[in-house]
PyMOL Python script that loads the backbone (N, CA, C, O; Angstrom):
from pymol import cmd

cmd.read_pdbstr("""\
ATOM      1  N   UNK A   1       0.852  -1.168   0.000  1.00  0.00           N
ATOM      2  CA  UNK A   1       0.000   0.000   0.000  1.00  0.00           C
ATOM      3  C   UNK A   1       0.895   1.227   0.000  1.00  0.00           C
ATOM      4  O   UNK A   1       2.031   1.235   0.473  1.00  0.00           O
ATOM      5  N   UNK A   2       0.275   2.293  -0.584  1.00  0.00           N
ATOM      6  CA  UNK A   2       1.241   3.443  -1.107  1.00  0.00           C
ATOM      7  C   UNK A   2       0.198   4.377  -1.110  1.00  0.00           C
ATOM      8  O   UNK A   2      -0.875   4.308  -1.710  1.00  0.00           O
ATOM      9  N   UNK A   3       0.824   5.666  -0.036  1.00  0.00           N
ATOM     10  CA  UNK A   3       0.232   6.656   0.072  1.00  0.00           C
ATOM     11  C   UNK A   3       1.131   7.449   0.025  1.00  0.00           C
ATOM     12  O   UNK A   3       2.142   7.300   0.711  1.00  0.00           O
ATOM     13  N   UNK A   4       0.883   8.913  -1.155  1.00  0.00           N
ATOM     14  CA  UNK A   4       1.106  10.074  -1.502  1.00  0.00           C
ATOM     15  C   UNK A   4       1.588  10.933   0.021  1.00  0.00           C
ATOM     16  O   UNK A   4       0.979  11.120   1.074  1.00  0.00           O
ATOM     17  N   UNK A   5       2.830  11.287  -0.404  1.00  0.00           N
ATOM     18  CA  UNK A   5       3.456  12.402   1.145  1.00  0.00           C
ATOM     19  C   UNK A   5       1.994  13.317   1.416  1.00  0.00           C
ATOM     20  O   UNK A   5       1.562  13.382   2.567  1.00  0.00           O
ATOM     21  N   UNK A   6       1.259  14.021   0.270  1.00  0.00           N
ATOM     22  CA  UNK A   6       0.772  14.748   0.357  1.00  0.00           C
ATOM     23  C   UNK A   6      -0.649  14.714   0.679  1.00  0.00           C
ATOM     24  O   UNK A   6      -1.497  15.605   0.727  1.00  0.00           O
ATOM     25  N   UNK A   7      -0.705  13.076   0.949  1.00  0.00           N
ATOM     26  CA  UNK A   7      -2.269  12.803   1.246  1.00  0.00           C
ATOM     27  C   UNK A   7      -2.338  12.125   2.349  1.00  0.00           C
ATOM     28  O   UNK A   7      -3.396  11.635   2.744  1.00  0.00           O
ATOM     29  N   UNK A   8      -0.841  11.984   3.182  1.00  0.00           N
ATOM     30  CA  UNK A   8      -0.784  11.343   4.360  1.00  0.00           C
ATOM     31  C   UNK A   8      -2.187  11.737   5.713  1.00  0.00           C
ATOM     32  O   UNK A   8      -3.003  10.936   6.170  1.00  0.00           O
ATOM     33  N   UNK A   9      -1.999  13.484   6.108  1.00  0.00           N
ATOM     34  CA  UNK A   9      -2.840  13.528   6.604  1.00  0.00           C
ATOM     35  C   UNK A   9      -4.325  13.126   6.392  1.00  0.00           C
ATOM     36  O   UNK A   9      -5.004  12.851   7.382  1.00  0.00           O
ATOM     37  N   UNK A  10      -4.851  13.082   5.167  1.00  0.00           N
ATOM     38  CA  UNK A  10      -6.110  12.933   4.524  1.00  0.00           C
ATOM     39  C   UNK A  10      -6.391  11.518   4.674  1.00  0.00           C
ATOM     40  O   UNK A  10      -7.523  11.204   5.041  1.00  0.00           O
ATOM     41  N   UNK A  11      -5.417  10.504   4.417  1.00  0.00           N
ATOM     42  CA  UNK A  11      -5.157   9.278   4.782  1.00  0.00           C
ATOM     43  C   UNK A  11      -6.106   8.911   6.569  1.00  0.00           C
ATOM     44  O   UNK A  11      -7.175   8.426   6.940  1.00  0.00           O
ATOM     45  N   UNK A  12      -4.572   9.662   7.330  1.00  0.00           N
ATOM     46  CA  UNK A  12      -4.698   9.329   8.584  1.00  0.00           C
ATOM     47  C   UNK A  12      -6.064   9.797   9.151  1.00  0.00           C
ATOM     48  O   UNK A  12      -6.437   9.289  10.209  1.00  0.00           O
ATOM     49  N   UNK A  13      -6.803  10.678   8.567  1.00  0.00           N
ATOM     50  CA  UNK A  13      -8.315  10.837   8.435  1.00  0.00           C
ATOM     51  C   UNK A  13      -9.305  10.469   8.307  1.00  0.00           C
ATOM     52  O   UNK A  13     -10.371  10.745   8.858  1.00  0.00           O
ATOM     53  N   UNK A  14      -8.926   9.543   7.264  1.00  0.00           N
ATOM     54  CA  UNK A  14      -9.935   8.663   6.840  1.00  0.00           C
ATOM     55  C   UNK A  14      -9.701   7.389   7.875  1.00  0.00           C
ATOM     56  O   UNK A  14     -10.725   6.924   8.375  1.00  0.00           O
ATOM     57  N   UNK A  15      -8.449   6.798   8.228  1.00  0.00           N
ATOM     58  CA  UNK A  15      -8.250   5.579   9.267  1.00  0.00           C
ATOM     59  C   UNK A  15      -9.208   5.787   9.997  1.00  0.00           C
ATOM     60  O   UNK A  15     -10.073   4.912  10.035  1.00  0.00           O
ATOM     61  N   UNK A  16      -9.376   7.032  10.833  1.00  0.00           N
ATOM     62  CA  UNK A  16      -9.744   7.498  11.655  1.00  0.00           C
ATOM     63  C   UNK A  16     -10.861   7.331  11.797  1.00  0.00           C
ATOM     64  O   UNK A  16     -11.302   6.501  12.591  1.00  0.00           O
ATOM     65  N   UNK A  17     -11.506   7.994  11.145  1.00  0.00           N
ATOM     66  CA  UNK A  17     -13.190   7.752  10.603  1.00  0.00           C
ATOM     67  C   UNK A  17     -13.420   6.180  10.371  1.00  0.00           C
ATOM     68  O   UNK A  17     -14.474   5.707  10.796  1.00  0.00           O
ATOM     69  N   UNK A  18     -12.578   5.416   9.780  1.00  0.00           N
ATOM     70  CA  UNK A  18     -13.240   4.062   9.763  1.00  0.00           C
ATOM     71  C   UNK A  18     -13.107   3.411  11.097  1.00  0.00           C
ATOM     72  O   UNK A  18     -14.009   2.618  11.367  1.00  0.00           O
ATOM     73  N   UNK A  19     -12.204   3.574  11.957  1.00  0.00           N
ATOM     74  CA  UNK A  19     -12.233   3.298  13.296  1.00  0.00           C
ATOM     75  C   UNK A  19     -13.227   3.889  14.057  1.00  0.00           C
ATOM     76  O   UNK A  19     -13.118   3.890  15.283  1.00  0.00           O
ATOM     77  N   UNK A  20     -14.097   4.348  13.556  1.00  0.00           N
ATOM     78  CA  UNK A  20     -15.506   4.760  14.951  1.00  0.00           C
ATOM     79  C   UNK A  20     -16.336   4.563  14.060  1.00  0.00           C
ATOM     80  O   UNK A  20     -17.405   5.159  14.194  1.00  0.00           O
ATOM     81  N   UNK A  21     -16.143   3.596  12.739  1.00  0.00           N
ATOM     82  CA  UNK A  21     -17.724   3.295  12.031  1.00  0.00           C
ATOM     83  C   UNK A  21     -17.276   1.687  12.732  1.00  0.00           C
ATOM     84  O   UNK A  21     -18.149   1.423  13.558  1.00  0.00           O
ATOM     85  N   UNK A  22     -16.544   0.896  12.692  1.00  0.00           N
ATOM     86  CA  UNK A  22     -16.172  -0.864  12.229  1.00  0.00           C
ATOM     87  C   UNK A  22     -15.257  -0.774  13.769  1.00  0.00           C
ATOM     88  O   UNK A  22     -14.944   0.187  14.471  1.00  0.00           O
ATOM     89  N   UNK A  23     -15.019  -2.240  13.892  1.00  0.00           N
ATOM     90  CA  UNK A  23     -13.950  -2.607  14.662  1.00  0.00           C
ATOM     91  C   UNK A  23     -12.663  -2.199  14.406  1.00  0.00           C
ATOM     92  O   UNK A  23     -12.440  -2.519  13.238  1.00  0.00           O
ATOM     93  N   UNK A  24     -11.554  -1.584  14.949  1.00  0.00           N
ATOM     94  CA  UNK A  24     -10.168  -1.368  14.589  1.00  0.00           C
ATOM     95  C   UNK A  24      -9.406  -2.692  13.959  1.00  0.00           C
ATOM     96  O   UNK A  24      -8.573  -2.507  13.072  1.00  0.00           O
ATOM     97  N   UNK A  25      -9.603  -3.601  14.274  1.00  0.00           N
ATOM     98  CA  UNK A  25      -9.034  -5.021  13.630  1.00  0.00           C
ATOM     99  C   UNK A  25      -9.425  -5.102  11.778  1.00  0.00           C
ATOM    100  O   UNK A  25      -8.842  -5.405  10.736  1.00  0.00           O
ATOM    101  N   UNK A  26     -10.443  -4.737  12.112  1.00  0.00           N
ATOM    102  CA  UNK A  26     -11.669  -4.595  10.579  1.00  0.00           C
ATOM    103  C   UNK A  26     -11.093  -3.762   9.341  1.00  0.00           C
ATOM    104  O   UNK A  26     -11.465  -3.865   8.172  1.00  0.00           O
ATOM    105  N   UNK A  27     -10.146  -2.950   9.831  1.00  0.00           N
ATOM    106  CA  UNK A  27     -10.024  -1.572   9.410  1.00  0.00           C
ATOM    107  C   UNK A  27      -9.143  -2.095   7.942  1.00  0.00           C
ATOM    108  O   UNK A  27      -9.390  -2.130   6.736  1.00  0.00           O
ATOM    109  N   UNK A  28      -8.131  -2.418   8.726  1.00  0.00           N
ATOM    110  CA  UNK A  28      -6.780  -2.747   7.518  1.00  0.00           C
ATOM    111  C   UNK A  28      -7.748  -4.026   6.810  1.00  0.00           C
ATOM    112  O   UNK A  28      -7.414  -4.035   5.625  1.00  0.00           O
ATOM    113  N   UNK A  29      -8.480  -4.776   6.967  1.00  0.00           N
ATOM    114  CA  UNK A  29      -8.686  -5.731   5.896  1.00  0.00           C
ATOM    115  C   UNK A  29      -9.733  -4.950   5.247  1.00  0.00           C
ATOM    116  O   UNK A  29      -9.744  -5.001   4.017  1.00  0.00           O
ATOM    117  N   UNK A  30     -10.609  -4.241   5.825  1.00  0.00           N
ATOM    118  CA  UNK A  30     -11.658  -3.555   4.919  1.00  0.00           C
ATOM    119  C   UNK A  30     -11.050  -2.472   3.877  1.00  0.00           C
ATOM    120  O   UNK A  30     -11.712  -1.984   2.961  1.00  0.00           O
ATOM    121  N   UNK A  31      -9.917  -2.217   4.104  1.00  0.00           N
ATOM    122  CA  UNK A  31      -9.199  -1.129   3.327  1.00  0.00           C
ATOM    123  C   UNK A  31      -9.004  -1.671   2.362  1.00  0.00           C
ATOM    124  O   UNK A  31      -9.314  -1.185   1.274  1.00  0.00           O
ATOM    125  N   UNK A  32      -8.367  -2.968   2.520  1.00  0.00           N
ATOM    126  CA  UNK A  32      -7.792  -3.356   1.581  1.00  0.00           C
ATOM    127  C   UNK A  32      -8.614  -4.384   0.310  1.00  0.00           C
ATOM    128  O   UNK A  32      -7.917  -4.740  -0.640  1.00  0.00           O
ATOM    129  N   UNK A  33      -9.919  -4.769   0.354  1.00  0.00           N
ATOM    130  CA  UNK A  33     -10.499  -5.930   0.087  1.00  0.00           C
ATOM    131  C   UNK A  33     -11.634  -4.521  -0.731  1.00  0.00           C
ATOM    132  O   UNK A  33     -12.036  -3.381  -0.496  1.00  0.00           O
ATOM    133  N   UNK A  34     -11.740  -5.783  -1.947  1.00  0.00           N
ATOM    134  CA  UNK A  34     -12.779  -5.289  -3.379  1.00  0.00           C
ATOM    135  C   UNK A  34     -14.182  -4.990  -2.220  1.00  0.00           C
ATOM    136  O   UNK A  34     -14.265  -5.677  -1.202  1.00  0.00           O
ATOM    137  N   UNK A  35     -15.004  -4.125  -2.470  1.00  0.00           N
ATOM    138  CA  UNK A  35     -15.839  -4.236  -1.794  1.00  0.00           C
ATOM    139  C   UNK A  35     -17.463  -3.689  -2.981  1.00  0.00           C
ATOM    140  O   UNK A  35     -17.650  -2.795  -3.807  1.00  0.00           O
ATOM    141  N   UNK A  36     -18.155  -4.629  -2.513  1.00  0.00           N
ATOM    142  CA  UNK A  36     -19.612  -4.096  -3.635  1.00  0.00           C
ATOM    143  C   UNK A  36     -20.071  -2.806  -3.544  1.00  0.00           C
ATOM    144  O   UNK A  36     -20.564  -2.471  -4.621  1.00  0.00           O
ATOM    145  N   UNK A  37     -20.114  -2.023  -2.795  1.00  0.00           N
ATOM    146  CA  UNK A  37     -20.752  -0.893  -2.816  1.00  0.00           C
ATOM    147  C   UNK A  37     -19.502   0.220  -3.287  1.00  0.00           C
ATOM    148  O   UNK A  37     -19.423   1.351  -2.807  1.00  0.00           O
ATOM    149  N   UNK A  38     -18.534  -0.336  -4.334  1.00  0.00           N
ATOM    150  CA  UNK A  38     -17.549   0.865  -4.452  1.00  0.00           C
ATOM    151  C   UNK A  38     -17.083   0.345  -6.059  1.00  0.00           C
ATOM    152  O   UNK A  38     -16.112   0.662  -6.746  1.00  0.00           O
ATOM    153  N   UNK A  39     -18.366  -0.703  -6.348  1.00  0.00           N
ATOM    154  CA  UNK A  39     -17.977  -0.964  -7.736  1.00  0.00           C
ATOM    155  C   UNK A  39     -17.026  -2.419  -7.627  1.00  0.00           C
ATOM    156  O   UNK A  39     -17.132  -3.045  -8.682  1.00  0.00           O
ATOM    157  N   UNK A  40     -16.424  -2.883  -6.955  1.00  0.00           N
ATOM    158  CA  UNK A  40     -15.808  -4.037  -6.864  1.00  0.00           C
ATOM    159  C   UNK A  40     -14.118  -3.808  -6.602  1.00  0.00           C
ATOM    160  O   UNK A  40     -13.199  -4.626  -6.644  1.00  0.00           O
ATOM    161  N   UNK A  41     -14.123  -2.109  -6.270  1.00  0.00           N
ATOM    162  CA  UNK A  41     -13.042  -0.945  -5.873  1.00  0.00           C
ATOM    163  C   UNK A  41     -12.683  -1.553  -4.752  1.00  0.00           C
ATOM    164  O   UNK A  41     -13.499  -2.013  -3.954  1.00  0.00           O
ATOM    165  N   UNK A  42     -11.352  -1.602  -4.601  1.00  0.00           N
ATOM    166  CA  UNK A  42     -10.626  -1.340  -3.070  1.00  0.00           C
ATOM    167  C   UNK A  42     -10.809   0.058  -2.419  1.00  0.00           C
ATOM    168  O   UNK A  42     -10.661   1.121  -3.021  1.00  0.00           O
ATOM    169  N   UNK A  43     -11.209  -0.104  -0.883  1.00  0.00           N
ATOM    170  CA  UNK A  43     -11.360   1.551  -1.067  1.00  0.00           C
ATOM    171  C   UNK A  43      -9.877   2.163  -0.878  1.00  0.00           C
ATOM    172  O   UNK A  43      -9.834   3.370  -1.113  1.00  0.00           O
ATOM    173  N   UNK A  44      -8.524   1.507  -0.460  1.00  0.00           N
ATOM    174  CA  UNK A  44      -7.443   2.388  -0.655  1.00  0.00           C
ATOM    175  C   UNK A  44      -7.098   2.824  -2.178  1.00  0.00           C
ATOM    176  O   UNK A  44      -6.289   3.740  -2.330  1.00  0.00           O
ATOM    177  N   UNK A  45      -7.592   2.296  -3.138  1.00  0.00           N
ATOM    178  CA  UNK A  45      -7.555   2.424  -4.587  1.00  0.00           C
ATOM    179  C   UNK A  45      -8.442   3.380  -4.876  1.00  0.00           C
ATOM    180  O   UNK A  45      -8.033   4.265  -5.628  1.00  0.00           O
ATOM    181  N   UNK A  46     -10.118   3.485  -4.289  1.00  0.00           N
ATOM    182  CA  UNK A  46     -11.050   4.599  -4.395  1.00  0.00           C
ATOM    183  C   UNK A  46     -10.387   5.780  -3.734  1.00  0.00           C
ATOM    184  O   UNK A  46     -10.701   6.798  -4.351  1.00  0.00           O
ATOM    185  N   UNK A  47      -9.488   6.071  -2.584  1.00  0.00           N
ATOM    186  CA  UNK A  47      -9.050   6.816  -2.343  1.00  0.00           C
ATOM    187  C   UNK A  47      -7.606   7.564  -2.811  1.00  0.00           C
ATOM    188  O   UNK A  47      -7.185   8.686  -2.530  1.00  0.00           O
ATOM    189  N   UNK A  48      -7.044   6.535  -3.604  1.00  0.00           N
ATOM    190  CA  UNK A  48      -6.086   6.861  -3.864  1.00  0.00           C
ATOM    191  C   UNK A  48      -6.509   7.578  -5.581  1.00  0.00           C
ATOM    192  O   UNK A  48      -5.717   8.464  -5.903  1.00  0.00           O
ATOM    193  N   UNK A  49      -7.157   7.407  -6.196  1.00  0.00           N
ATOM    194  CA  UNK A  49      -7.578   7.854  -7.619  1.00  0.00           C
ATOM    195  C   UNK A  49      -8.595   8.874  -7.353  1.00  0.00           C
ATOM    196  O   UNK A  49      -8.557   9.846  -8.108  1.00  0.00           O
ATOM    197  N   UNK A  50      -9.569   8.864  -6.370  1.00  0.00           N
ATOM    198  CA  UNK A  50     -10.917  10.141  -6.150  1.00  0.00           C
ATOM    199  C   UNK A  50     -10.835  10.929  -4.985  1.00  0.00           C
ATOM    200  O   UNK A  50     -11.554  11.928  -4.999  1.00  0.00           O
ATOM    201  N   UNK A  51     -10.139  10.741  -3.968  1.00  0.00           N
ATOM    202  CA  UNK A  51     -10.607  10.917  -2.779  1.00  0.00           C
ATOM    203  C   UNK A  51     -11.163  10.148  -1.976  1.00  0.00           C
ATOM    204  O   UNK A  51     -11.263   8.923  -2.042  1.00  0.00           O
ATOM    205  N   UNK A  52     -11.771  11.299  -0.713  1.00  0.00           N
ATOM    206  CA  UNK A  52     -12.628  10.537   0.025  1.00  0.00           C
ATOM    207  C   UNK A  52     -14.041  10.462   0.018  1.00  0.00           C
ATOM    208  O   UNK A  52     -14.702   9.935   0.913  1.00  0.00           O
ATOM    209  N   UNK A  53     -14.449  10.938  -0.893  1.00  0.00           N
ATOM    210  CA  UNK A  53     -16.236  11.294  -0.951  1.00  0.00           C
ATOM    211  C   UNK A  53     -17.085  10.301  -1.035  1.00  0.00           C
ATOM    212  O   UNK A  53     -18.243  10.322  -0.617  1.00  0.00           O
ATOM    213  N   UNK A  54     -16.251   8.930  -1.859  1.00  0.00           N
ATOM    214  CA  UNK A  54     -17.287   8.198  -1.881  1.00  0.00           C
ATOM    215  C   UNK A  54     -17.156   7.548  -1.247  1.00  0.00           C
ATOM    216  O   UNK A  54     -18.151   6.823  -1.292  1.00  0.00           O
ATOM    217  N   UNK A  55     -15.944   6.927   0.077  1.00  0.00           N
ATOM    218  CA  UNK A  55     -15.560   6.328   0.784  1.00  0.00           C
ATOM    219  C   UNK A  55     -16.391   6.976   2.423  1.00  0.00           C
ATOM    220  O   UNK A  55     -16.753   6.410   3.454  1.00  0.00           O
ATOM    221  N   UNK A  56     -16.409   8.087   2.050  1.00  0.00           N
ATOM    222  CA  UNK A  56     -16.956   8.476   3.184  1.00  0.00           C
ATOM    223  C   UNK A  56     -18.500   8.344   3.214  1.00  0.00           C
ATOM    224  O   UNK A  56     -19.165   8.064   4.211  1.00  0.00           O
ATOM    225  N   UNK A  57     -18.898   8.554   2.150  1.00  0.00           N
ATOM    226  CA  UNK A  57     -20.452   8.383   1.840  1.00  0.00           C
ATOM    227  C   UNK A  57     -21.293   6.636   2.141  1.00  0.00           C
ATOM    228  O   UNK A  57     -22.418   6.357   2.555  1.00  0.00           O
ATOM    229  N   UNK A  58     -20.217   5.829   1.738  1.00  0.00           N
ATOM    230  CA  UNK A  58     -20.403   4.602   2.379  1.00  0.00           C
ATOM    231  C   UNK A  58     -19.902   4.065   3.757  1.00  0.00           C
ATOM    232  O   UNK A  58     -20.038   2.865   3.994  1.00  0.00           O
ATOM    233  N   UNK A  59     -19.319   4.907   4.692  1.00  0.00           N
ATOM    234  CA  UNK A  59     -18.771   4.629   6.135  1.00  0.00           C
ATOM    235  C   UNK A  59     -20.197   5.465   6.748  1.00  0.00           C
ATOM    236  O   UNK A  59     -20.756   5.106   7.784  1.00  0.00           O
ATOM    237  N   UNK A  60     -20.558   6.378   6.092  1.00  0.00           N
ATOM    238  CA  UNK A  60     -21.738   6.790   6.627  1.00  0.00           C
ATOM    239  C   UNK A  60     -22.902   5.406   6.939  1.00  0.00           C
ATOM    240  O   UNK A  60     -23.387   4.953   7.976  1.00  0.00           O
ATOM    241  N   UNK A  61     -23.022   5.078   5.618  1.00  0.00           N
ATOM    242  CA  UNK A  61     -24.352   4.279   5.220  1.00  0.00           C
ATOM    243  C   UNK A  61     -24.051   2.973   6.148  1.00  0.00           C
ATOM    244  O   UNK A  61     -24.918   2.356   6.768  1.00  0.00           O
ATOM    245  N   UNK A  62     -22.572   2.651   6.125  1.00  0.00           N
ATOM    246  CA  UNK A  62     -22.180   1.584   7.733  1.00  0.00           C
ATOM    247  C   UNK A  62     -22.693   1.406   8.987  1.00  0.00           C
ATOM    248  O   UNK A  62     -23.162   0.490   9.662  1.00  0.00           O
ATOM    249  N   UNK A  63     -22.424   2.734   9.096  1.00  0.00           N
ATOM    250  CA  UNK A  63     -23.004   3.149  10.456  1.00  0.00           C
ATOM    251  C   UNK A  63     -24.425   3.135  10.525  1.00  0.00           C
ATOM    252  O   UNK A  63     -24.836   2.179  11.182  1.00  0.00           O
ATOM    253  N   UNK A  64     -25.209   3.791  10.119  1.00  0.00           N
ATOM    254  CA  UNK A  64     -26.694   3.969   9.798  1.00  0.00           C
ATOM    255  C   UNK A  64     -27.226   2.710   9.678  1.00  0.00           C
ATOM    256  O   UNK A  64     -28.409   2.491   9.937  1.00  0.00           O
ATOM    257  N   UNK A  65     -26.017   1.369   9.095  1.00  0.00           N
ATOM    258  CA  UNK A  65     -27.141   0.052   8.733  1.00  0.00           C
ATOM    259  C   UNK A  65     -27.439  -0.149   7.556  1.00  0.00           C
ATOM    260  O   UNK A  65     -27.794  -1.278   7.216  1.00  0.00           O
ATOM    261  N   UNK A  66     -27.378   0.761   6.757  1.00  0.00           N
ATOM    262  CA  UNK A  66     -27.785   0.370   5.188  1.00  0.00           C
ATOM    263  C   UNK A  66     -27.177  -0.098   4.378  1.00  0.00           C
ATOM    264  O   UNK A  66     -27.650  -0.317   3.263  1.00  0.00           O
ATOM    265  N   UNK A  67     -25.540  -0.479   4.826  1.00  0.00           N
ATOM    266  CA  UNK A  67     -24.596  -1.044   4.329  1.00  0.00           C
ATOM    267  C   UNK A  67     -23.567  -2.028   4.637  1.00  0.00           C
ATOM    268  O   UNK A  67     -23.102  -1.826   5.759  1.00  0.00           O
ATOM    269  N   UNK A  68     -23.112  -2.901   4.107  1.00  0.00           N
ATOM    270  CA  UNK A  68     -22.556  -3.717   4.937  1.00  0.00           C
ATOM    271  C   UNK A  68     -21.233  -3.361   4.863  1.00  0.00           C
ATOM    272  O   UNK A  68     -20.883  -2.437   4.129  1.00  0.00           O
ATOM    273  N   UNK A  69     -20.270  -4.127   5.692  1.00  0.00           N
ATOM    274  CA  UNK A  69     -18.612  -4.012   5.462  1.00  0.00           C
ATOM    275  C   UNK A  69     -18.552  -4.742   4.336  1.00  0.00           C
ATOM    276  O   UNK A  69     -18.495  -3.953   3.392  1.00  0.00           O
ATOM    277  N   UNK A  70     -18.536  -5.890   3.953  1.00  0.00           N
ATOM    278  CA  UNK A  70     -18.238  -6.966   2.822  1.00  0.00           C
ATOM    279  C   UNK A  70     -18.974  -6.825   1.460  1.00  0.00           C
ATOM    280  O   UNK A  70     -18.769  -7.639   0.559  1.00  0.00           O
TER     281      UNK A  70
END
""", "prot")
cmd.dss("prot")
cmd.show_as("cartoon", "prot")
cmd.util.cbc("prot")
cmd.orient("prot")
C-alpha cells in the first residue's frame, strides 16, 4: 500500500473515521479488500484515484445500517 506524502494527513483521516464506524481489527482488511458498494473498488484504490467522498459516503451508510462491510 502506497500513500502520496501529500495525502498522508487525509489518509490518517480517513483511518480514523473508519475506526468509529467498524472494529479497529476490521479496518486494515476492509481497506484493503474489493468491496460491492464501491464498484468491486478497493477503497485504498477509491481513495487513492478520487478521494474521500465516496468512501466516506459509504462509512456513513455503515453506520446507519444500510450497508454492509463486505
Amino acid at each position: 500500500m502506497t500513500i502520496k506524502k501529500s495525502k498522508l494527513i487525509e489518509f490518517v483521516n480517513l483511518i480514523n473515521e473508519c475506526c468509529s464506524v467498524m472494529d479497529d481489527n476490521e479496518v486494515s482488511n476492509w481497506i484493503n479488500l474489493p468491496n460491492p458498494n464501491l464498484n468491486m473498488q478497493m477503497p485504498i484504490d477509491v481513495f487513492n484515484e478520487e478521494g474521500t467522498d465516496r468512501i466516506y459516503r459509504l462509512l456513513y451508510f455503515i453506520e446507519i445500517g444500510e450497508a454492509d462491510l463486505y
